[in-house]
Structure formats: C-alpha cells, structure tokens
PyMOL Python script that loads the backbone (N, CA, C, O; Angstrom):
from pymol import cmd

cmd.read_pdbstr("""\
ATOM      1  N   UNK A   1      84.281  21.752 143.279  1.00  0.00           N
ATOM      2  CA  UNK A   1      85.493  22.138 143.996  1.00  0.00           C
ATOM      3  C   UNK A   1      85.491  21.477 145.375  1.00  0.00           C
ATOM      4  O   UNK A   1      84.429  21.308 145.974  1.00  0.00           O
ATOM      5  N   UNK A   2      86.574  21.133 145.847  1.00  0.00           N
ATOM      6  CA  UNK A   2      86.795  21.065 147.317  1.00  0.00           C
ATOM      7  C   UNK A   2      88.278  21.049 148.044  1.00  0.00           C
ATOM      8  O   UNK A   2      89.260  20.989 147.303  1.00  0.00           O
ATOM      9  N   UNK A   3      88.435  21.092 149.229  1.00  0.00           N
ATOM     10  CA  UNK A   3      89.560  21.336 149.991  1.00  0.00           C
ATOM     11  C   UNK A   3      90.371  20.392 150.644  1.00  0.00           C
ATOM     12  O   UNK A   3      90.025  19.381 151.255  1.00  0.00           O
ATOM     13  N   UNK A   4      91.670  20.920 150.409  1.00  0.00           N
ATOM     14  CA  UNK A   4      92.336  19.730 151.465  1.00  0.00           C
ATOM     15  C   UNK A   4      92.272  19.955 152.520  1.00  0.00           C
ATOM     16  O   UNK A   4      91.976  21.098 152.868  1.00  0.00           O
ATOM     17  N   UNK A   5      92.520  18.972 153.438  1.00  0.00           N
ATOM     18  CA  UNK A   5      92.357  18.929 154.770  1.00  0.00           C
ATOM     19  C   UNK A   5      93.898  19.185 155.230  1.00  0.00           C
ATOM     20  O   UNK A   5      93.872  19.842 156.271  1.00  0.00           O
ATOM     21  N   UNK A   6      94.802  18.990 154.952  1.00  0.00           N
ATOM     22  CA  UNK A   6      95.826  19.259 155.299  1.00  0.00           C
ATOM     23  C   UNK A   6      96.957  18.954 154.210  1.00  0.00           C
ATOM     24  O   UNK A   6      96.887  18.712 153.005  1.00  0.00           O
ATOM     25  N   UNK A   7      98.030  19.060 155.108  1.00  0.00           N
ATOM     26  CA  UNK A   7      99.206  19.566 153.464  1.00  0.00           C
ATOM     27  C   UNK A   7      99.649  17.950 153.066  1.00  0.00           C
ATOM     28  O   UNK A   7      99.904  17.046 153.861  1.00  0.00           O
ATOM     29  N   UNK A   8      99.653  17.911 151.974  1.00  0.00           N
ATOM     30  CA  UNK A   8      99.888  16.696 151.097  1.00  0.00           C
ATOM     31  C   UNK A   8     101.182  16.596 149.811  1.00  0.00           C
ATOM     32  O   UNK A   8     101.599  17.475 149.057  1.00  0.00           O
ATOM     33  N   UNK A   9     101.510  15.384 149.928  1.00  0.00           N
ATOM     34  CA  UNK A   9     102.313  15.321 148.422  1.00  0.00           C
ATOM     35  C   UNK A   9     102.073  14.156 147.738  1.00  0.00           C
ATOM     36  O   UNK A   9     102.397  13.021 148.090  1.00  0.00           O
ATOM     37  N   UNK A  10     101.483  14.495 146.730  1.00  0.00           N
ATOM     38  CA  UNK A  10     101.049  13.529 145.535  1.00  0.00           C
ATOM     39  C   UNK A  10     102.149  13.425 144.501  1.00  0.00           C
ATOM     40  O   UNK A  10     102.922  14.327 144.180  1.00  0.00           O
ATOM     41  N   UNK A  11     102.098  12.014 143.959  1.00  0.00           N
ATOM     42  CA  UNK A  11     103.266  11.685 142.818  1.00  0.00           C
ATOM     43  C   UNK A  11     102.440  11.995 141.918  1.00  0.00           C
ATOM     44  O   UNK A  11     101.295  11.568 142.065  1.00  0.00           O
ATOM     45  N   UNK A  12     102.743  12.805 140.749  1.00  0.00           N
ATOM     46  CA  UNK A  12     102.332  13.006 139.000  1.00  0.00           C
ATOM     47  C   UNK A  12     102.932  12.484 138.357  1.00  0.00           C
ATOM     48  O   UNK A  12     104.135  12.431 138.615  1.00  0.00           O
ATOM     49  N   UNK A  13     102.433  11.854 137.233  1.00  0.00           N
ATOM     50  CA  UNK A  13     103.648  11.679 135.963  1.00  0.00           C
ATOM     51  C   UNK A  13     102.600  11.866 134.926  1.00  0.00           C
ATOM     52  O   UNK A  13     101.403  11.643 134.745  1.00  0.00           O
ATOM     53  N   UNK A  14     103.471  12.303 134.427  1.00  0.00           N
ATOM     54  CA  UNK A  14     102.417  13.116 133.325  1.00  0.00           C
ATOM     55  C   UNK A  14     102.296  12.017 131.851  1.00  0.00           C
ATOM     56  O   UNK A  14     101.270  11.757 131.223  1.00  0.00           O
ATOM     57  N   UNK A  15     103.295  11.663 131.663  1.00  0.00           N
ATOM     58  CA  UNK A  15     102.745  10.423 130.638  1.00  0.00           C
ATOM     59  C   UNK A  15     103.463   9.174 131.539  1.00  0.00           C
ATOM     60  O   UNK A  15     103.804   9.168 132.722  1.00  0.00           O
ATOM     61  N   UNK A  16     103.575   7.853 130.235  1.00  0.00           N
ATOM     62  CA  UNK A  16     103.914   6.568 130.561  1.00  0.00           C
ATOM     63  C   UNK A  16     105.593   6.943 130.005  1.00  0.00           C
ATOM     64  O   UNK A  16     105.892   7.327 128.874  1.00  0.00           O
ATOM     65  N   UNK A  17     106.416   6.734 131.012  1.00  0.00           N
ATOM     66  CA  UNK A  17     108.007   6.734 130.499  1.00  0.00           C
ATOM     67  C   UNK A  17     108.304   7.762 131.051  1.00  0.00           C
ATOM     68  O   UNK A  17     109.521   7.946 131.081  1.00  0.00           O
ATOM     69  N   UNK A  18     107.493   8.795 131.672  1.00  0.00           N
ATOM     70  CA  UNK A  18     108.401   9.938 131.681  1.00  0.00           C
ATOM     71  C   UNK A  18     108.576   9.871 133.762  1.00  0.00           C
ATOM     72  O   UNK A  18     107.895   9.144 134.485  1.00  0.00           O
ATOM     73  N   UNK A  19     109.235  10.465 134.048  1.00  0.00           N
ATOM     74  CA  UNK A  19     109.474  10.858 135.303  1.00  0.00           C
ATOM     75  C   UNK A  19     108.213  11.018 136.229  1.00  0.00           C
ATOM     76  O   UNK A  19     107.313  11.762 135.838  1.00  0.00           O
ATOM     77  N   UNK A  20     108.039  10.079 137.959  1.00  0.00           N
ATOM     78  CA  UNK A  20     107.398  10.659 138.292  1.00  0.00           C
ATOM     79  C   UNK A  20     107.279  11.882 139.346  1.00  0.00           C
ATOM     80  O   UNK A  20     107.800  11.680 140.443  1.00  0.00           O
ATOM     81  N   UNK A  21     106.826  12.778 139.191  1.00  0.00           N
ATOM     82  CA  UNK A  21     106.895  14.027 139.719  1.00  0.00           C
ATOM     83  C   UNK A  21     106.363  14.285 140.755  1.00  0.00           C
ATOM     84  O   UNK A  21     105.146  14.101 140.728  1.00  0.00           O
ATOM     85  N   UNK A  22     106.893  14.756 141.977  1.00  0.00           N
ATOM     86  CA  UNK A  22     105.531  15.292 143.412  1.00  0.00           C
ATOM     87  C   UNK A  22     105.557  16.647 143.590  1.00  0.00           C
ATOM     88  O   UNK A  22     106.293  17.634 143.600  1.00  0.00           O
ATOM     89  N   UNK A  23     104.187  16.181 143.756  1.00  0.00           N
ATOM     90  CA  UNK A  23     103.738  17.636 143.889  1.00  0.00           C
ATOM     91  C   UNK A  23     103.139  17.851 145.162  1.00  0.00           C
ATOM     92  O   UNK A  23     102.271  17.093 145.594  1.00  0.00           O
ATOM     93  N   UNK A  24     103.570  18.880 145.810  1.00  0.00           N
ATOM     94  CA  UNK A  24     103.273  19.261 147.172  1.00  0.00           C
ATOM     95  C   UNK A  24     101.826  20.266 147.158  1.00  0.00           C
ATOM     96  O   UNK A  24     101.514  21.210 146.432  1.00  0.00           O
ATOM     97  N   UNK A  25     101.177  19.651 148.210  1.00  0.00           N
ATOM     98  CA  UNK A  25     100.212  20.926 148.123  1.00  0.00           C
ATOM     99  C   UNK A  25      99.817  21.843 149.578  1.00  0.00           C
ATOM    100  O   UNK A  25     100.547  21.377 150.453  1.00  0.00           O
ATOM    101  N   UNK A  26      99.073  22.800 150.087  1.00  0.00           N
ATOM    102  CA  UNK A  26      98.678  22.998 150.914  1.00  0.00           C
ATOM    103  C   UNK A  26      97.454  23.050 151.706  1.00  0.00           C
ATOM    104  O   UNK A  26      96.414  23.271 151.087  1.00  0.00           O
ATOM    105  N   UNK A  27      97.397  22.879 153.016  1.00  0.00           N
ATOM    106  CA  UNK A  27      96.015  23.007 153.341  1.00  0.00           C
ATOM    107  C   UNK A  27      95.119  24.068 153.359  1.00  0.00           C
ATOM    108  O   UNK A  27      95.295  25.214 153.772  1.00  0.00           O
ATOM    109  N   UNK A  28      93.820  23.389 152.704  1.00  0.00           N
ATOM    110  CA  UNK A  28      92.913  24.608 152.607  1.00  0.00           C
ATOM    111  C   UNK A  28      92.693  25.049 151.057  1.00  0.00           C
ATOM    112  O   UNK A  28      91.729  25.743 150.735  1.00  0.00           O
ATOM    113  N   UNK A  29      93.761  24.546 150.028  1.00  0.00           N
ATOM    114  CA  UNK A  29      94.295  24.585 148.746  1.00  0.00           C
ATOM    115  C   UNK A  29      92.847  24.185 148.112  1.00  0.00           C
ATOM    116  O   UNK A  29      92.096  23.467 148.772  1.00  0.00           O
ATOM    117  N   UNK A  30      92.472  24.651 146.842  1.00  0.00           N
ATOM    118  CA  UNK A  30      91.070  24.151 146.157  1.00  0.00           C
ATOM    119  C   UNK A  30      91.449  23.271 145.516  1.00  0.00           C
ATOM    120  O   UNK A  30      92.593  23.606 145.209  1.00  0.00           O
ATOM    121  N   UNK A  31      91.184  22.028 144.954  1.00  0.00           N
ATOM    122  CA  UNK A  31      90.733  21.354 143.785  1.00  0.00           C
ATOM    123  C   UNK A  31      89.576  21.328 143.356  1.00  0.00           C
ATOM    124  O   UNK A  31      88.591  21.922 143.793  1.00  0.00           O
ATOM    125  N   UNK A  32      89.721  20.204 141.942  1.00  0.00           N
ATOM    126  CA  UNK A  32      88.574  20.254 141.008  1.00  0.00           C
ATOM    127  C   UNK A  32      88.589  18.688 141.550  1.00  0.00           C
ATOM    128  O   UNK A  32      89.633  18.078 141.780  1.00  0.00           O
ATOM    129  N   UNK A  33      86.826  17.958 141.770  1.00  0.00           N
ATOM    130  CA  UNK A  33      87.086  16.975 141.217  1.00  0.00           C
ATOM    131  C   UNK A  33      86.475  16.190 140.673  1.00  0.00           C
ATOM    132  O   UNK A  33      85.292  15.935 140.899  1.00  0.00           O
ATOM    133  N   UNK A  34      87.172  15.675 139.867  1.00  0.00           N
ATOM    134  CA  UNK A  34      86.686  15.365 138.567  1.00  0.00           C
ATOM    135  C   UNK A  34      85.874  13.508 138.925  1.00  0.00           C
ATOM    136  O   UNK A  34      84.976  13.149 138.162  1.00  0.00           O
ATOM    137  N   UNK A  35      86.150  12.915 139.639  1.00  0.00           N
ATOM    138  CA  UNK A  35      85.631  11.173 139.437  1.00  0.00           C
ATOM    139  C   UNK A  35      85.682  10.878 140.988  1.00  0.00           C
ATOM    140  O   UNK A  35      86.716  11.244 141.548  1.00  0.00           O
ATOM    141  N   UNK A  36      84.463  10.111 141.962  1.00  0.00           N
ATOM    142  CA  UNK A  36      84.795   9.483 142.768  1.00  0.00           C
ATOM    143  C   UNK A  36      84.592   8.109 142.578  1.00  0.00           C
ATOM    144  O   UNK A  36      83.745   7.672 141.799  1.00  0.00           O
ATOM    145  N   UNK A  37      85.760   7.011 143.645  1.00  0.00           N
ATOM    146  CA  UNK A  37      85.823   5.948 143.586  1.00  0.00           C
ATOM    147  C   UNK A  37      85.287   5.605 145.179  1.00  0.00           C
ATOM    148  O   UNK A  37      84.826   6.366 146.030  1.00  0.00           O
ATOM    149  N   UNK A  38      85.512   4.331 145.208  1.00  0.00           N
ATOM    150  CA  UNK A  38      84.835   4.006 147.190  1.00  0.00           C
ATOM    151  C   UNK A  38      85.796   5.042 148.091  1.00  0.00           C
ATOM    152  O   UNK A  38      85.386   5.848 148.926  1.00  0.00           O
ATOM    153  N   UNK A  39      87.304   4.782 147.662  1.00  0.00           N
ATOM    154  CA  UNK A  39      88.003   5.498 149.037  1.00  0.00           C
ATOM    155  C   UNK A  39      88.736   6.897 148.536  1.00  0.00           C
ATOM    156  O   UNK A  39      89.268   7.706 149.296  1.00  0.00           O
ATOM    157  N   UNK A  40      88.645   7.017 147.025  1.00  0.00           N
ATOM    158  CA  UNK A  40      89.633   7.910 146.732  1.00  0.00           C
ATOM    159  C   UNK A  40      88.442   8.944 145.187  1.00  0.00           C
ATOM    160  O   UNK A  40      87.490   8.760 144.429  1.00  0.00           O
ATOM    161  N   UNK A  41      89.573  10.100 145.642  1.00  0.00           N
ATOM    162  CA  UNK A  41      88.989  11.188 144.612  1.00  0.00           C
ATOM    163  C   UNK A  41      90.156  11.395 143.158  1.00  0.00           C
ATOM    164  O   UNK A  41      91.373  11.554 143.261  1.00  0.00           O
ATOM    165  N   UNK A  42      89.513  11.346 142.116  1.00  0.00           N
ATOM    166  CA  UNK A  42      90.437  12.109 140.893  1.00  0.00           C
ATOM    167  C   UNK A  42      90.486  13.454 141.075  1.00  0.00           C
ATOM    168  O   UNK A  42      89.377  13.980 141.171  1.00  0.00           O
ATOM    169  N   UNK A  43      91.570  14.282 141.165  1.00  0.00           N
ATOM    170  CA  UNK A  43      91.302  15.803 141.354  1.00  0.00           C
ATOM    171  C   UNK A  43      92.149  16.260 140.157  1.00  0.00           C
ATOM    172  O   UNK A  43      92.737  15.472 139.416  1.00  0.00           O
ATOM    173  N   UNK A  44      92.164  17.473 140.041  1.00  0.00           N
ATOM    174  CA  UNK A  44      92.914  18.277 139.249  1.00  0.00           C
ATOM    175  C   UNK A  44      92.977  19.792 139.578  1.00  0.00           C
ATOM    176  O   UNK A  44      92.120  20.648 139.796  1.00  0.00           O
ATOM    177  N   UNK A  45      94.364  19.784 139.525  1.00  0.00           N
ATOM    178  CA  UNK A  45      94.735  21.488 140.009  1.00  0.00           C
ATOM    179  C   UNK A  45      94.636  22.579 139.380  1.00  0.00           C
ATOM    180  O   UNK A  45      93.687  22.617 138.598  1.00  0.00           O
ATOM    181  N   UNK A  46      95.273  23.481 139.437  1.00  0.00           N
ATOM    182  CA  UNK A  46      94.831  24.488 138.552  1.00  0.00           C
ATOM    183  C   UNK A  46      95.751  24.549 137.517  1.00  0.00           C
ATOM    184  O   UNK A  46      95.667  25.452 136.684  1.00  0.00           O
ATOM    185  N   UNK A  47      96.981  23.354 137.438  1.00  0.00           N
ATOM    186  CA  UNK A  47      98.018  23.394 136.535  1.00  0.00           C
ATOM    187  C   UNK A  47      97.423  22.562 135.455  1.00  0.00           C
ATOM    188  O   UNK A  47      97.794  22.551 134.282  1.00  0.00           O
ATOM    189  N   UNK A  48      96.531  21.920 135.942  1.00  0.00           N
ATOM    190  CA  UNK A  48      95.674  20.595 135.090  1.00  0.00           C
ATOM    191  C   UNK A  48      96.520  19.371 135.288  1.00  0.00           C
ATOM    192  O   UNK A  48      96.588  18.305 134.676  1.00  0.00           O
ATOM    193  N   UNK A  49      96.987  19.732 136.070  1.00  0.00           N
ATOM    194  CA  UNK A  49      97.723  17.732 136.604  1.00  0.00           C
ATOM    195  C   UNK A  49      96.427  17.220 137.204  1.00  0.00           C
ATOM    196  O   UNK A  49      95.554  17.933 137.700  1.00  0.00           O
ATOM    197  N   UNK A  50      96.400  15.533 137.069  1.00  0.00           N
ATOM    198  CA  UNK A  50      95.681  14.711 137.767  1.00  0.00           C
ATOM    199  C   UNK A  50      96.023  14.184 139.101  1.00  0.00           C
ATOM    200  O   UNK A  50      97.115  14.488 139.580  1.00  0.00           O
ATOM    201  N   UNK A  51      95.308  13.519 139.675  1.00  0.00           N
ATOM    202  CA  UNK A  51      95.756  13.205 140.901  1.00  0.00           C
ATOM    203  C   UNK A  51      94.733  12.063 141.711  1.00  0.00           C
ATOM    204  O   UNK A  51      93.564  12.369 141.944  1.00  0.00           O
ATOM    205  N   UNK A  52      95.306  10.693 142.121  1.00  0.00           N
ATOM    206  CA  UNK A  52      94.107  10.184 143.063  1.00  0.00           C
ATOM    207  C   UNK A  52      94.593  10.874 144.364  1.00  0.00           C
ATOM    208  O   UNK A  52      95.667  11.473 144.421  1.00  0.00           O
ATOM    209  N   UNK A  53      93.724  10.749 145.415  1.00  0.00           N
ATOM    210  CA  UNK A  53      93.810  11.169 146.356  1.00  0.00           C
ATOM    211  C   UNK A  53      92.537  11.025 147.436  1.00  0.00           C
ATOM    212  O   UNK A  53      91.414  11.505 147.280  1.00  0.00           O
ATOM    213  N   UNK A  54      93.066  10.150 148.698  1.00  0.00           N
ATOM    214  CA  UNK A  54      92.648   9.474 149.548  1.00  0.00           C
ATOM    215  C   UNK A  54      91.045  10.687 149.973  1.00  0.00           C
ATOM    216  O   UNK A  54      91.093  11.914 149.885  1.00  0.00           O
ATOM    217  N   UNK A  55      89.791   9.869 150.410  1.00  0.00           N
ATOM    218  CA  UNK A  55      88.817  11.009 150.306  1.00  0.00           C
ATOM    219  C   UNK A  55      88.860  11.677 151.897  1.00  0.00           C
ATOM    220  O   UNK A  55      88.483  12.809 152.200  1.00  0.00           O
ATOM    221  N   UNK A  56      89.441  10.623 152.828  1.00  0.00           N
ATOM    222  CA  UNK A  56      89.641  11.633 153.837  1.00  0.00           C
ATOM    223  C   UNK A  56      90.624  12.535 154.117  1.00  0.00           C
ATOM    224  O   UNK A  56      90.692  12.809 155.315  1.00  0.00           O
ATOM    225  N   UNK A  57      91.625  13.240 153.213  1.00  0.00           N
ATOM    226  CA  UNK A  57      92.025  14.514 153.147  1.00  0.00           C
ATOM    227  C   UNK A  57      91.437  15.312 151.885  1.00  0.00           C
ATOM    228  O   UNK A  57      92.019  16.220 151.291  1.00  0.00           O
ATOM    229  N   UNK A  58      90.142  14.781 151.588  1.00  0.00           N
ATOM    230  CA  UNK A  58      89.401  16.109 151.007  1.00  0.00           C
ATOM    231  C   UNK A  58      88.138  16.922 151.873  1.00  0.00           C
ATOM    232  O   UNK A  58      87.371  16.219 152.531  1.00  0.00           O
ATOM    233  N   UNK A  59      88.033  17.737 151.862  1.00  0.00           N
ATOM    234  CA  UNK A  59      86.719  18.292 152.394  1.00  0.00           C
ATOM    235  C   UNK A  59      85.806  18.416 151.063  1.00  0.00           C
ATOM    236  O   UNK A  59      86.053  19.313 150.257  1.00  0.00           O
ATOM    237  N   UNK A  60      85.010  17.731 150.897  1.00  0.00           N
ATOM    238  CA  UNK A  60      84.258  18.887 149.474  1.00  0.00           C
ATOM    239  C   UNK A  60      83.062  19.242 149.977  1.00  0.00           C
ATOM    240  O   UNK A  60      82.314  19.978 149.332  1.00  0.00           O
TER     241      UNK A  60
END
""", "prot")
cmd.dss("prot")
cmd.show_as("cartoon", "prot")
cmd.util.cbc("prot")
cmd.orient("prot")
C-alpha cells in the first residue's frame, strides 16, 4: 500500500476503443501497488482500475 501526496487526476480506460476516463483522487487516499518502473508506479484502487502514476506523488 501507499499514499498520495496530494490530490490527483489520472486518465483510465478500461479497454482498447473504449472511452478514456479520469479519475480524480484525494490526498492521503491508499493505493495498491502493484509494479515499479524508474519514475513511475502501477497502482490500483479499490475499484480495481489501473493506473501509472508519477513516483513523486506517492508516499509508500
């Protein structure tokens, strides 16, 4: 698990073709996460959407 650092909005799209979706989140909010890369985290919420997301607005 770890935290955002502050409030964020990430684009989702849940498959290939379909709409992409944002999703707003808040600070302090938990994720899961699932993969790190050099600058960025895979997370997942509690809806089970994915998400990259830059590692300096995570705390983990």
């Amino acid at each position: 698990m770890a935290t955002l650092k502050q409030d964020s909005t990430l684009k989702h799209q849940a498959n290939l073709g379909m709409e992409v979706e944002e999703v707003t989140f808040t600070a302090g909010e938990e994720i899961t996460l699932l993969k790190e890369w050099s600058d960025y985290y895979l997370v997942k919420n509690d809806a089970g959407q994915m998400f990259n997301i830059p590692k300096d607005q995570v705390r983990s």
